[in-house]
N, C-alpha and C positions, 0 to 999 in steps of 0.2 A: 427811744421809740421815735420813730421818725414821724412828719406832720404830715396830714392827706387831708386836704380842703375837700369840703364836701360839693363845692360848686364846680369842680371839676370831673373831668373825666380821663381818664388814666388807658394807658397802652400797658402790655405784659412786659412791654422792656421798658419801663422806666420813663416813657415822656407823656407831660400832663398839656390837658389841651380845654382850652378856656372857651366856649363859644359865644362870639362879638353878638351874636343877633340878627348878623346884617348878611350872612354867608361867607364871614373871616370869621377864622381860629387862630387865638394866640397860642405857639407850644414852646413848654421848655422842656428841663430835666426835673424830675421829683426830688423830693428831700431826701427818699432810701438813696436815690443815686446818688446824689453830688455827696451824701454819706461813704458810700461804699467807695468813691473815687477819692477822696481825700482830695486837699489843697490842688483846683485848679489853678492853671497855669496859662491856656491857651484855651479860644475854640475858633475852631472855624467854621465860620457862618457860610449858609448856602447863598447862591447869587439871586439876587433879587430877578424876577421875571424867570429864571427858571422854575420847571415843572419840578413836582416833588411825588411820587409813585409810595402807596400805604405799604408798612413796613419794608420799606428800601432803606438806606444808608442815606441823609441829609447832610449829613452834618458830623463834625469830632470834636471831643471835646479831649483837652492833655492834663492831665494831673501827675504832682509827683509819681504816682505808684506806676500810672498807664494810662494808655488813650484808648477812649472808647468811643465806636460808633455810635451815635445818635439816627435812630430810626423817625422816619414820617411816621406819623399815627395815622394819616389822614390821606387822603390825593388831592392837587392843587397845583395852583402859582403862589410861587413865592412872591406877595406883595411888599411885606420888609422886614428888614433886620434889624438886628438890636446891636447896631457900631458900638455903644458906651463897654460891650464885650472884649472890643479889639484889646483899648487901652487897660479893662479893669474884668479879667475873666474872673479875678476871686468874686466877681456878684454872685456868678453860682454859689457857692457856698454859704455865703453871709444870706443871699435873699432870693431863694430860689425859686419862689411864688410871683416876688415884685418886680424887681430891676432887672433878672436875670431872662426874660423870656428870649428864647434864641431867633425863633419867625413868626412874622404872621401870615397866615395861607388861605388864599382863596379857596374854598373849595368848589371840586369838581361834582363831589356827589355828598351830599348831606347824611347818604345813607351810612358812612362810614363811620360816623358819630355811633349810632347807634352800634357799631362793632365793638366800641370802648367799653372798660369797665367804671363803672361809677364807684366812689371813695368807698363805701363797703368792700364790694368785691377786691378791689387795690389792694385793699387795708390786709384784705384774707390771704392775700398773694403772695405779700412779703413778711407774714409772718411765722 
């Protein structure tokens, strides 16, 4: 059974998004995901100061089986990255709530949050 934090709010593909308070969101990948993807291997992180457009392609992550696009959940600037990924991509797997967050994004419109599903609904998603 894969972990869905209730303080979060979740996208239909797989990326969970933390809201800072402040008009920044942390987003990574969910535990179904880095599940379903088996042992990563690579991700590539979007560039800092670029724009990021809701459900567009940000980001890829490699795992043994395959790479998978990682969707914005949200619209924004990329304010930053999570470098400690370059050197050690297995965080997705090991901690995919903690260390592993992939951006955090300014956002353009707050109303987007409100598009997310919260840990119930998540939960009902992937089961």
């Amino acid at each position: 059974m894969s972990t869905v934090l209730e303080n979060l709010k979740y996208a239909a593909s797989h990326e969970w998004v933390l809201d800072n308070g402040d008009g920044t969101v942390t987003v990574g990948i969910t535990d179904h995901a880095q599940d379903l993807l088996g042992d990563v291997v690579y991700v590539e992180l979007p560039e800092v100061g670029s724009e990021v457009t809701a459900t567009e392609q940000f980001s890829l992550v490699e795992s043994v089986k395959a790479a998978s696009d990682i969707y914005a959940p949200i619209s924004g600037e990329v304010i930053e990255v999570n470098n400690a990924l370059e050197d050690a991509p297995e965080l997705i797997n090991e901690a995919p709530f903690e260390g592993a967050w992939i951006a955090k994004i300014k956002l353009s419109n707050s109303a987007d949050l409100d598009k997310l599903l919260d840990a119930a609904g998540y939960s009902a998603s992937i089961e």
